[in-house]
N, C-alpha and C positions, 0 to 999 in steps of 0.2 A: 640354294640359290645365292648367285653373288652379282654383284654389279662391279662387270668390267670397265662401262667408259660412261663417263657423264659430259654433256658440254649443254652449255647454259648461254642466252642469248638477249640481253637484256633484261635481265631480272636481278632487281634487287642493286647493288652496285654494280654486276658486270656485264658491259657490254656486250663479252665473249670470254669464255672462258672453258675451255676441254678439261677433263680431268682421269689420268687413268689409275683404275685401279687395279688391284687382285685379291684372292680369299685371303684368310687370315686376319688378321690386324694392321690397319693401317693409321697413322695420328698424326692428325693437319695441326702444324703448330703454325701461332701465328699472335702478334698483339693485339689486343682486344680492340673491337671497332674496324678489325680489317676485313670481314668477308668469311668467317669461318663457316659463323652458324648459318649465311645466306645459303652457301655449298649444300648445310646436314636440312635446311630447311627445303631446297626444291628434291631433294629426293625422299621428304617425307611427303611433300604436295603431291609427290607422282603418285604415292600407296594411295593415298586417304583422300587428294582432293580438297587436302585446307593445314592451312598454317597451323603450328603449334605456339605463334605468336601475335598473330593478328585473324580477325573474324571475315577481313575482305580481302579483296585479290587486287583491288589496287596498289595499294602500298607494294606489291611485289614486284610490279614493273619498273621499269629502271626511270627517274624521271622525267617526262618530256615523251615518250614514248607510247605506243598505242599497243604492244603484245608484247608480251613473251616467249618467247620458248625454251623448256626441258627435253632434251634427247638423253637420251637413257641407251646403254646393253646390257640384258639383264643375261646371265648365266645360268643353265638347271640340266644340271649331267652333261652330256654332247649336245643340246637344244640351246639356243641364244635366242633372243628376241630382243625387237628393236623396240623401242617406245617414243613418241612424240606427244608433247603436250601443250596447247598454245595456246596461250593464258589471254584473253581479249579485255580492253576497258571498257568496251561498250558493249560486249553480245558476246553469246554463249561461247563458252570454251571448247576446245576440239582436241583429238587425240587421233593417232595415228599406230597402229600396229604391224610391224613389218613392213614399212611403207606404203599401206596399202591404202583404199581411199579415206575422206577423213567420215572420223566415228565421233560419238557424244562422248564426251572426257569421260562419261560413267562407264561406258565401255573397258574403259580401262583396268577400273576398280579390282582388283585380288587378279590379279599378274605380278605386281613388284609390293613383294610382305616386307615391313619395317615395323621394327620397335623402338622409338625415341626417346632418350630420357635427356629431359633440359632442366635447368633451374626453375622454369616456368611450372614443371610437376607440384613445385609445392603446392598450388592452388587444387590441385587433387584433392587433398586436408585441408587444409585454408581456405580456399576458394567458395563458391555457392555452390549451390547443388547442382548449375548447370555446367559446370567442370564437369562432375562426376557423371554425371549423364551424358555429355560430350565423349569422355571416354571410354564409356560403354559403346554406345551407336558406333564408333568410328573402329573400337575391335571387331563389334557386328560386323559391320562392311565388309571389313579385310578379311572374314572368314568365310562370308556369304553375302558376295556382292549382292545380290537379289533383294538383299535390304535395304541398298540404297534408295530404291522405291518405295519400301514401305513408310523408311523416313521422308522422304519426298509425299508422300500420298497425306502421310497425317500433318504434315507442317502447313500445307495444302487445305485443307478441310479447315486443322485449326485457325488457321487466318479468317476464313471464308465465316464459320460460326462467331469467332470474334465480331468481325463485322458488322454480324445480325447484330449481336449481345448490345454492343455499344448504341446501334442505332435505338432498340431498344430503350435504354438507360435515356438516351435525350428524346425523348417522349414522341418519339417516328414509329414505335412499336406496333403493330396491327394485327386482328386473327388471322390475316393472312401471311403475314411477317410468322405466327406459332407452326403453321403447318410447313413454313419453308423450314423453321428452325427444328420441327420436328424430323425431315428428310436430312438434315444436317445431321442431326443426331444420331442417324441410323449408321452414315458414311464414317461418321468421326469414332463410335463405337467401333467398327470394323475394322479399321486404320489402327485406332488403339490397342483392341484385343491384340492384332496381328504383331506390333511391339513392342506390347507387355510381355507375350511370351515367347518373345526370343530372347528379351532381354534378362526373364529369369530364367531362362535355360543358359543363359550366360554365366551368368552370376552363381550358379551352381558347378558349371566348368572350373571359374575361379577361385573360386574358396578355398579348397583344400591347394591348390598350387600358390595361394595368396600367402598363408599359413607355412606353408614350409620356404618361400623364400622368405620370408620376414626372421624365420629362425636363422635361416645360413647368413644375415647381414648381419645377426644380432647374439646374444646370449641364449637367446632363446629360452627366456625368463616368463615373457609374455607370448599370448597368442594373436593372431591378427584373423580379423576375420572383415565380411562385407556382409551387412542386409538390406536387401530392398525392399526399401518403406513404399506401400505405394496408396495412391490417392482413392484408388479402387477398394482397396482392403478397409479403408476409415471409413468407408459409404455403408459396408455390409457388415462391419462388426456387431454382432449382434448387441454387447452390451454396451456399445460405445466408448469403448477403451479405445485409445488409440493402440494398432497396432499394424506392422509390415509384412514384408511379403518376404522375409527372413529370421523371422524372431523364433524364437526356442517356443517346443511342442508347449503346452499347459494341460494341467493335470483334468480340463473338462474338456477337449478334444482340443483340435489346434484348425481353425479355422485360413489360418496362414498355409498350411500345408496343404491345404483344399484348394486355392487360390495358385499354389504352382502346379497341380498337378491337372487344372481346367485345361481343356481345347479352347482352341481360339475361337470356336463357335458359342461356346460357355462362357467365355470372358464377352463375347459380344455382347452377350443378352444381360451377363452384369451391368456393364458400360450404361447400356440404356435404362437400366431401373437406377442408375446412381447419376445419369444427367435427368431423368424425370424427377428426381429428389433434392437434387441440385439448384431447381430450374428457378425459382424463387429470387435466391443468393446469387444466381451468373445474370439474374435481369438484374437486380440493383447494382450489382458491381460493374456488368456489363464487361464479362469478362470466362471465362472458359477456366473451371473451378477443379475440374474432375479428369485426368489423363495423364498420359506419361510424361506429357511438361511438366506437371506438378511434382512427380516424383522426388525419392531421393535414391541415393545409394550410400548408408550408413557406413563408415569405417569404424573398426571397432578393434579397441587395442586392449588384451585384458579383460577387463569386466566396465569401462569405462569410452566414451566414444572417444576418437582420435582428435578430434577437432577441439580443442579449447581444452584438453586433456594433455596432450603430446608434449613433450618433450622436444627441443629443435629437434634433435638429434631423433626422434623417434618417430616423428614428423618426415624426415627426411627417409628414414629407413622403411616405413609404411609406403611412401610414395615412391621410392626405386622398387619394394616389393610388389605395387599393380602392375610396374612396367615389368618384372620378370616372370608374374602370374601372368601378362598378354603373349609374351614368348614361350610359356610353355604349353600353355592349349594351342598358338600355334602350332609348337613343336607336335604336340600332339596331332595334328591335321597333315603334320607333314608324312608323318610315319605312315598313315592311311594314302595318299594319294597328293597331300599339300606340298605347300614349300617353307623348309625353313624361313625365316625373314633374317631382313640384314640388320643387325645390331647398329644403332646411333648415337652415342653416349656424346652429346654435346654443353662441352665446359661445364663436365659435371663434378667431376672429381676436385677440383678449385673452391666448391662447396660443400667438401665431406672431410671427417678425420681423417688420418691416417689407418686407423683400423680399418674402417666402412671402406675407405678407398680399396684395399687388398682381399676384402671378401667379396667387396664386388667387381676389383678384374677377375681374381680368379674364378667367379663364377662365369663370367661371359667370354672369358680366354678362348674357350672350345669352341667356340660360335663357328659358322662358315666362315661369314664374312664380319669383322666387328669394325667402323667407322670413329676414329674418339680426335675432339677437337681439345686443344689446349692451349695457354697462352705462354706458356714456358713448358719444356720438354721436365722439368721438375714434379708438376702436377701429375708424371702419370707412373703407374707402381711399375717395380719392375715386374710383374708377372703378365703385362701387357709390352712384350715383346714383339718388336714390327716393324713396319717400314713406315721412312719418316717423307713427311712431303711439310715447304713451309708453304704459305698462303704468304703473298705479299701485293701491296696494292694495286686491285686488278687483276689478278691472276694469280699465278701457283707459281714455284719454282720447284722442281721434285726432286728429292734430295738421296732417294733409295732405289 
């Protein structure tokens, strides 16, 4: 899949603005603060439905202004498809598929696959654990829209139990407030289970393609791996160790390995004896103690964790390797039935040596389609050969 034509209609700085493209390699040069990464930002909004730099969809509208819109042509064999997406400041967003009437933006969801890498990745490693869990759910999505509801469904409940918990805490609590919070319970278990294992069915896709891009950036001295810690697993440990939902077998069975291999009918019924054990500690906290918002997703470099461990430089090369481990279980999906995604490499290379910079074009060279913003045509290797377009204020000037 490639994305021939992009034009953008208030959003972000431009009022208006077309943009054509083709497969291969293409690299928007441009001085920094002029509109680059707005361009790589509304065509990640199209995949995923949310910025890679902000959490609202305010800020994306052009100022003064009340929508947006994203038009898109996306490319897959002889097949095109048109996309519309119209971003609202007040009420729900809308999408459009071949013109046809308007759908729920989620409709849109796993049509147009992207893989973004921005300097904003370092919070991957750095960041809280709700990075890492951000970008779990959102490769979810893009492999099996159908998850958007599940993330939807439990964000949903969690609030609603939230609710209870707190009124709880400030002393509103009643035996009839326990049996709501118990029917809460039941929803929010099911919601969970349903996320929890898709998320370690994910997370097991990852690993080994986590593990061999980290070798191709690097020496491949160390190994990289990912384990999900999860809040579930700490409730039922029998001895009370902590432990995840990724850790290495142990020599008296491996309770972790039990825990990915449950149905999501077996994770329900977990859920529910680890909020009835919970239930204590979520009154006084008055707060939702036990579910995939607590989670984490451990990066592991070596024998040592990534985070407070890393190296910049190894920091950096861990986080370009989740974004090359998301492209290739795409890839993966694509051989079956999916579609490639379009590579986005934005003002990335400006933050890497010279080494890393040439093992990671030449990894993504082959892509379909690869998108790379830059603020001088110096930043980019020569193995990222292509056509140039500059960005200049307001618009584009195309140069190839």
């Amino acid at each position: 899949m490639y994305l021939e034509h992009l034009s953008l209609t208030d959003f972000r700085s431009y009022a208006q603005v077309d943009l054509r493209l083709e497969p291969g390699v293409t690299v928007l040069v441009g001085s920094n603060g002029i509109g680059k990464t707005n361009l790589m930002e509304a065509i990640g909004y199209l995949a995923t439905l949310s910025s890679h730099r902000v959490s609202a969809d305010a800020p994306l509208l052009r100022f003064g202004t009340e929508r947006a819109m994203i038009r898109a042509k996306l490319v897959r064999g002889e097949q095109s498809t048109v996309l519309e997406l119209e971003i609202n400041g007040g009420r729900a967003n809308r999408g459009r598929i071949n013109r046809s009437n308007p759908v729920r933006a989620r409709d849109l969801l796993g049509i147009c696959h992207t893989v973004l890498f921005a300097p904003e990745d370092l919070a991957l490693v750095k960041g809280d654990p709700s990075s890492r869990r951000r970008f779990l759910d959102e490769l979810l999505v893009s492999l099996v829209p159908r998850h958007a509801a599940t993330r939807s469904d439990y964000d949903r409940v969690l609030k609603q139990r939230n609710a209870l918990l707190k009124s709880a805490r400030a002393g509103k609590f009643t035996s009839g407030h326990e049996a709501t919070l118990d029917v809460w319970d039941q929803h929010m278990a099911r919601a969970g289970a349903e996320l929890l294992h898709a998320r370690l069915e994910l997370v097991e896709r990852l690993r080994p393609h986590l593990n061999s891009a980290y070798a191709q950036l690097t020496d491949g001295s160390k190994a990289a791996d990912a384990i999900y810690r999860s809040t579930l697993q700490n409730m039922i440990d029998d001895d009370g160790a902590p432990a995840g939902a990724g850790a290495e077998p142990s020599a008296g069975g491996d309770p972790v390995e039990d825990l990915r291999l449950l149905s999501v009918n077996e994770l329900t019924e977990r859920y529910v004896r680890a909020f009835a054990a919970s239930r204590r500690k979520e009154l006084e906290r008055g707060i939702s103690l036990v579910g995939p918002h607590r989670d984490e997703l451990e990066l592991v470099l070596g024998q040592a964790p990534a985070k407070g461990y890393a190296s910049h430089g190894e920091t950096w090369s861990m986080c370009l390797s989740l974004r090359l481990a998301s492209y290739y279980v795409m890839l993966d999906d694509a051989r079956t039935g999916g579609s490639a995604p379009i590579l986005i490499l934005d003002d990335v290379f400006a933050e890497l040596d010279v080494q890393r910079r040439r093992k990671l074009a030449a990894i993504v060279a082959g892509a379909e389609q690869v998108l790379v913003t830059a603020a001088v045509d110096a930043d980019i290797p020569e193995e990222l050969t292509g056509r140039r377009v500059k960005v200049i204020p307001g618009g584009i000037d195309e140069q190839g």
